[in-house]
Structures are given as structure tokens and as C-alpha cells.
N, C-alpha and C positions, 0 to 999 in steps of 0.2 A: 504494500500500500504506500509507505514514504518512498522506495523507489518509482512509483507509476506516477507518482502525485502531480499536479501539472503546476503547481509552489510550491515553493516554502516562504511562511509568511513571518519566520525566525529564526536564528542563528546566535548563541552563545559559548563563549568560554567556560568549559566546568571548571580546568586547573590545568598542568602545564602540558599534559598529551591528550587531553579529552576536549571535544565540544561536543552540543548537544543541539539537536537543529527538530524544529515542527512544523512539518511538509505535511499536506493535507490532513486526513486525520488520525494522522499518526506522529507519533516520537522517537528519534533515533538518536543515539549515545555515540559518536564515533571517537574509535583511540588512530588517531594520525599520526605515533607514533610509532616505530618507526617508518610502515608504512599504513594509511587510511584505511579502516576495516569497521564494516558497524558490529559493535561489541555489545549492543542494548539496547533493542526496540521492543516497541509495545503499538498498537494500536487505542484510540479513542472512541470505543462508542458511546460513551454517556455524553458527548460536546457536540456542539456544531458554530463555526464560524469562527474557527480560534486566530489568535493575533500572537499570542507569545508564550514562553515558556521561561522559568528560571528553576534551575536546582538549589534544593534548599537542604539543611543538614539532614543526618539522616538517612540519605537516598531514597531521598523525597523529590517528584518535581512537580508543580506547579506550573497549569496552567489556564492560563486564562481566555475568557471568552465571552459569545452575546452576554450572559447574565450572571458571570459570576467566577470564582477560583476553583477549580477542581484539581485537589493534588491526588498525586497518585508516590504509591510504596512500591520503589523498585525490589525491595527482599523478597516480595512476591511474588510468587511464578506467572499467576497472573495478575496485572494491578488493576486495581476499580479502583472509582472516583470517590471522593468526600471532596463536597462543596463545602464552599465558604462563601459569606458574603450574600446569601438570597435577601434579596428588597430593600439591596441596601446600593447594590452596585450593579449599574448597569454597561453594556455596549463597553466592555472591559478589553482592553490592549495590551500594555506593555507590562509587563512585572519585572521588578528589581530589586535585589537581596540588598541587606544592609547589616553586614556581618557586626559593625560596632552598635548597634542597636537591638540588635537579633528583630528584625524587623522585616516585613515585603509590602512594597509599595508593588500599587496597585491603579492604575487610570481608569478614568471609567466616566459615566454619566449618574447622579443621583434619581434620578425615573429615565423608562424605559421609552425607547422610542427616540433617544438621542432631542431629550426634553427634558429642564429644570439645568442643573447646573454644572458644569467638568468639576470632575471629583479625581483625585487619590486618595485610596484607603490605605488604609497603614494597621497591617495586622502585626499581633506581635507574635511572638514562638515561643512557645513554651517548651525550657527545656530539659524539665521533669518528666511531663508527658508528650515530649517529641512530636510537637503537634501545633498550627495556628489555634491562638485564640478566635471565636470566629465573633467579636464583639470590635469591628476595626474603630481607629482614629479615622474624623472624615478632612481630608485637607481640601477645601471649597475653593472652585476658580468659577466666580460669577462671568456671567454671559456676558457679551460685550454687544451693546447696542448698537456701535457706529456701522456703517456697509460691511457687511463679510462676504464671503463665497457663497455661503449658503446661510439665508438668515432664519432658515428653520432648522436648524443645527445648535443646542451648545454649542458651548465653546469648550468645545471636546478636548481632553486632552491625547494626543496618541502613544508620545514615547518620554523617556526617562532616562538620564545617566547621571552618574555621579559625579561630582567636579573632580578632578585629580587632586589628592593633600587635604580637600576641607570639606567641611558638614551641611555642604549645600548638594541641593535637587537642580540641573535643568529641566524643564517640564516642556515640550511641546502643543501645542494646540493648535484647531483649527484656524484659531487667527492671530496669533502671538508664540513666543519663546518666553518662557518666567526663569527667574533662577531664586530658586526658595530654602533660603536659611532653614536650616534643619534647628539650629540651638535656640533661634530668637523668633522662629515661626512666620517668619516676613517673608510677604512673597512679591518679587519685583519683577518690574518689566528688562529683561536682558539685553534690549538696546539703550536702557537707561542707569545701567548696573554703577553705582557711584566710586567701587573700591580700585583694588590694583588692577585687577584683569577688565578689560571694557568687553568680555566674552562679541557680541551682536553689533557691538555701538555702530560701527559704519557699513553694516550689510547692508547692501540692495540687492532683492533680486533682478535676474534676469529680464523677469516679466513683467516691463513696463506698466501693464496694469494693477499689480502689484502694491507696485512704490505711489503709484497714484491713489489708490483707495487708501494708503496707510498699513495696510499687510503685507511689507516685505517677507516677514518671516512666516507667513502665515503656512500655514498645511507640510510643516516638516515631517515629513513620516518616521524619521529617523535622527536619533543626532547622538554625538561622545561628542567629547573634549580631551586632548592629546594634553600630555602636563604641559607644553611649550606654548598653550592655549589656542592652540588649532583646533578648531570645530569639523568634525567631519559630520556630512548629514546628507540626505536624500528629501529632495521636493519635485513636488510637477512643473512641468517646466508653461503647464497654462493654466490662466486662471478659470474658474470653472468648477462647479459642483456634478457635473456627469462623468460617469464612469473613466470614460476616456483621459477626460482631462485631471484625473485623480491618479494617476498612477505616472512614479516619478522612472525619465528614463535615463539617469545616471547616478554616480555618489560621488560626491562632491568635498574640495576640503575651503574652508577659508579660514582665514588667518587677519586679523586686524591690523590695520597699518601698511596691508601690501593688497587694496582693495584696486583692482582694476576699473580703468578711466568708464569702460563697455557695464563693469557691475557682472563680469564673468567669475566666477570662483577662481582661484586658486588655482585647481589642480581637478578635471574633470574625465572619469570615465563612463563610458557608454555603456548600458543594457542590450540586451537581447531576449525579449523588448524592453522588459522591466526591470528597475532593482527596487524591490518595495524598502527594504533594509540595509543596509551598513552598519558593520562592527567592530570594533577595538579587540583586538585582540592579544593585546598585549597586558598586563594587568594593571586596573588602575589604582593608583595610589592612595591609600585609605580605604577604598572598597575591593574588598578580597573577595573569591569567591567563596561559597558557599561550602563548596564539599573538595577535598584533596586526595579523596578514592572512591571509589566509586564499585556496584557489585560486579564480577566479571563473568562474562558466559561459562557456562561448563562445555 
């Protein structure tokens, strides 16, 4: 099933020879070292519409989807779902471990139907009984009134990553980049970021209609930050709420202070056709992963 699948709508790092990738609906564990072999698949029938997956301790993964968290226990031969998060979290995307909190964030919409608010839950782990609590912290990103892409859309969030070294969130959205204090719970606009790194400050996009309505950075489907604070990320390359014009066809790097005159990125690779995601693969700093072994086939 994940080799027929006709995506993958994620791809992470477990630790330094595993990643773990969620191609239609199914999950596979691959060891590329020394040479790429899948060492840990399962399929998904209790999900539909999934967006991300993260390994959580344990040999536990998470993942997330339409309406909610479903992990699953790799010790088992075979894994079923336990939800988390029902009527609480909707149209859920991106999941990210936060090993110094023992924490997984979580995007999503607060009702159904991509209606009411973009959300991050923030569940914690319990680790007595090796397990989410399923009672989340809700991190609120109200709607933004001004013109978007789609103004019957939240202001969805899609993706997550951790800053390199500090206790902050990048957050994406349908029509903004936030980067949200973990310690002081403040959540700012990324091209407005006041400290040392100006992460966003002089992005434009490509898509002059874009920069005209005010959402340069709007519908990143993807984004990390490199510690030398290079942004790598994935957007469409037109504006536009239809299928078509929603699915991004490169990954992209920008970097602040070496912004081109054109508002071209940095450093630009092509899809074939699509690259929905981009990922860091290298470890980032302060955010470890999750697990450092992982169980092996027999």
C-alpha cells in the first residue's frame, strides 16, 4: 500500500539511520543505513485524509488527520488506533515532538469544517503510563479578516518546526507565518519578529498577487529553519483556493539579507509535479527526536 500510494503527504527524521514517511494510508519506518530498506510498516484503516506523522517515545507514532490524533504501538504485531483529541481538534496537519516538554503539538481547526479558529493542541505524555494525556493545551490563532485566498477558510494552521537553540514554534497558516514563544506564550507575526533573527522580515513572494493583498507568506505548506537562519519551505506558486493552484511545485530556501531584486528565493528546486513537503534532516538544535531505537523486523 505505501509503495503503490500515488503520495506521501510526510516525511520525518526518527534518529540518525531511520526516517519514517506517511504515503497514502499507510506508514513506513525506513533504516537508510547503510543501504534504504523498509524495516517497519503498518497500514491505517481507522484514518482517512492524513497530513503527518511524528514518533513519539515508546515506539509510538502519531498521526494525525480530518478529526483528530490517532497513535499507534509499534511493539505490536499488529497496531490499532487510540484517538486523541475528539471535539476538540479538527482538519489536523502537522504534528511535532517537543522532547524538553515531553509535549506534541498539534494544528488543526477548533470546529469542523475548516470553521471557528486555527488551533495547536498541545498534549502532554505521560511518562508513567506511556501515553498522551488526551485533555490538550489549546494554542488559539484567530481568523484574520483582511482579503485571504479563501475567506471561508480559518486561518488554518498547516505546518510546525522548531527554531534551532530556542523555545519558540514557527506556525504556518493559510494566510501568515507566526513564530510563538513557547516560555512567555506570545504569538507574533514572523515578518514582524523584533529580536536577533528577523526569520520572514523581507520575504516576498513570487506571486505578485500575493505581496498585493498582504499574504506574502500566506499558504506555506511547509517550512524549518537551518540554525544559520535559513528558512527552507514549500508554497504555490499561484494564488488561488482551487485544487490546482494549492499544491506547491518546488522547495524553496530563503535566507534574509540576500533577498532577490525578482523576490525569487534563494535556492529553488522543481517537483515532478508536486513537492507538498520539505524537511530538515539534519537534527535541530534543542528539538531532539523522539525515539533513538526503534523495534526491528524479525
Amino acid at each position: 500500500m505505501v509503495l503503490d500510494s500515488p503520495s506521501a503527504t510526510e516525511v520525518k527524521r526518527v534518529d540518525s539511520t531511520h526516517f519514517a514517511a506517511l504515503a497514502g494510508d499507510g506508514v513506513a519506518i525506513v533504516n537508510e543505513v547503510p543501504t534504504p530498506h523498509l524495516e517497519t510498516g503498518f497500514c491505517l484503516p481507522d484514518t482517512h485524509n492524513q497530513h503527518s506523522l511524528e514518533v513519539l517515545p515508546d515506539h509510538q507514532v502519531a498521526v494525525s488527520e480530518a478529526d483528530g490524533v490517532y497513535v499507534y504501538d509499534l511493539d505490536k504485531d499488529h497496531p490499532r488506533a487510540k484517538k486523541f483529541g475528539s471535539g476538540k481538534l479538527f482538519s489536523s496537519h502537522t504534528a511535532l515532538w517537543d522532547a524538553a516538554s515531553q509535549d506534541l503539538y498539534v494544528t488543526g481547526t477548533s470546529k469542523a469544517k475548516l470553521q471557528g479558529d486555527g488551533i495547536v493542541a498541545v498534549f502532554h505524555y505521560d511518562t508513567d503510563d506511556h501515553t498522551l494525556i488526551d485533555n490538550p493545551r489549546i494554542i488559539t490563532i484567530t481568523k484574520d479578516e483582511k482579503d485571504a485566498e479563501d475567506l471561508s477558510e480559518a486561518n488554518t494552521p498547516h505546518d510546525l518546526a522548531g527554531v534551532p537553540g530556542k523555545r519558540e514554534l514557527l506556525i504556518s497558516t493559510e494566510n501568515e507565518v507566526f513564530v510563538y514563544n513557547l516560555d512567555t506564550q506570545q504569538l507574533i507575526d514572523a515578518r514582524d519578529y523584533p529580536f536577533d533573527s528577523p526569520y520572514l522580515a523581507e520575504y516576498k513572494s513570487p506571486s505578485r498577487i500575493r505581496n498585493e493583498k498582504g499574504y506574502a507568506t500566506s499558504r506555506f505548506k511547509s517550512l524549518g529553519q537551518f540554525p544559520d537562519g535559513t528558512i527552507l519551505y514549500t508554497q504555490p506558486t499561484q494564488w488561488g483556493s482551487q485544487p490546482a493552484a494549492d499544491l506547491p511545485t518546488a522547495v524553496n530556501l530563503y535566507k534574509a539579507g540576500s533577498t532577490d531584486p525578482d523576490h525569487q528565493p534563494a535556492y529553488s528546486a522543481k517537483g515532478d509535479p508536486t513537492i507538498y513537503k520539505a524537511r530538515i534532516f539534519d537534527p535541530t538544535p534543542g528539538w531532539p527526536a523522539a525515539s533513538e531505537s526503534l523495534p526491528t523486523a524479525d
